[in-house]
N, C-alpha and C positions, 0 to 999 in steps of 0.2 A: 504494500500500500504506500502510495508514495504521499511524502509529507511537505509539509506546506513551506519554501523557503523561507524563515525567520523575517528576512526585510519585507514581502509580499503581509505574511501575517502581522505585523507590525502595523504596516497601512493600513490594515482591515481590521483588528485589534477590539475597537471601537462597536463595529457593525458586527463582526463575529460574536462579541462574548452577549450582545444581546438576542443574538438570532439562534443562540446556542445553548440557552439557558436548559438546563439536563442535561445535556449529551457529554458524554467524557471527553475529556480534551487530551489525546492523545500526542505526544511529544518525539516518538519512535525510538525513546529511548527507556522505556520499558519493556520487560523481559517479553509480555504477548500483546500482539498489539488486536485489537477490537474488531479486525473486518468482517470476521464471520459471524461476531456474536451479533456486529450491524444487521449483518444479513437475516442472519436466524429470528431479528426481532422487526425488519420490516415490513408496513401495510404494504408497499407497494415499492420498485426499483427504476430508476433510469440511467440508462447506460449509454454508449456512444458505439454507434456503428463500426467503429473504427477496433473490435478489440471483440475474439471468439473467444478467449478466457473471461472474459468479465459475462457476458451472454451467457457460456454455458454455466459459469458459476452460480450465477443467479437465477437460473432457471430450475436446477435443484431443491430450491426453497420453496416451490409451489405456488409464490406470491406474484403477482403482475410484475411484467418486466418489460416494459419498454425501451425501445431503442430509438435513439434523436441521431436522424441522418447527420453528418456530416460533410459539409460543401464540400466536394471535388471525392469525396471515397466511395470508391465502385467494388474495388477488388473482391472486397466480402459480401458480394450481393447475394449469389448462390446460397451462401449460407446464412443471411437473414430471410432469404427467401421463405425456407426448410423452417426454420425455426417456427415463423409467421404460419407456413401452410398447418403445422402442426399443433397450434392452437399457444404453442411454449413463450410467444411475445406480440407486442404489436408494436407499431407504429408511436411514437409519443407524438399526439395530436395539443399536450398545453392542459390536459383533463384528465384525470387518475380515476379509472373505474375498475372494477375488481371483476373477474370472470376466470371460470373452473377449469383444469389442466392437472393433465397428471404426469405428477413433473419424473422425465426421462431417469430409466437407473443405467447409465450407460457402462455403467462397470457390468452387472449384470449379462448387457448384450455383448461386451468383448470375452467375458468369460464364457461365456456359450459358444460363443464364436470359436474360439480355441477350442473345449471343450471335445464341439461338433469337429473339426479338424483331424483332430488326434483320436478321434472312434471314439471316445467317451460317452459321447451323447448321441442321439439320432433327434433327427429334429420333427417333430411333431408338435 
């Protein structure tokens, strides 16, 4: 999780510790740092088209997970596509509304996968 340059959070200082009131303020120089526990406790996520680990991470958690284009990124279109067709994200349109998914166990499907492979399993 990347942390907020010192001189950047200094500027914002102000605007941050009132728009922050609860939230831990995490420093990155603590032994665990909070992003999954963020995760694990949010209504809803948004994320930036630009980034398949942050998408598939969040999409774990079962909670709406929006993704906001990014002017000029195509490259991961395919795979917001897939996510999109599968019900696992939408679009961030500016409006957080909550809708039912069943969030992917993809370890599951690469263990199978192997599994099926090496004659362990038949697939049925």
């Amino acid at each position: 999780m990347p942390v907020t340059p010192p001189a950047a959070l200094s500027r914002r200082s102000p605007h941050l510790r009132r728009r922050s009131q609860g939230f831990p303020n995490w420093s990155g120089t603590e032994r665990r740092q909070p992003y999954y526990t963020f995760l694990a406790n949010a209504d809803a996520i948004v994320t930036t088209d630009d980034s398949v680990n942050m998408v598939t991470e969040t999409k774990g958690t079962g909670q709406p997970v929006y993704v906001q284009r990014l002017k000029g990124s195509s490259r991961l279109r395919r795979f917001h596509e897939l996510m999109r067709e599968r019900g696992a994200t939408r679009r961030f349109a500016g409006k957080i509304e909550s809708w039912p998914y069943t969030p992917p166990n993809d370890t599951e499907l690469v263990a199978s996968a192997i599994r099926r492979a090496l004659g362990l399993e038949t697939v049925g």
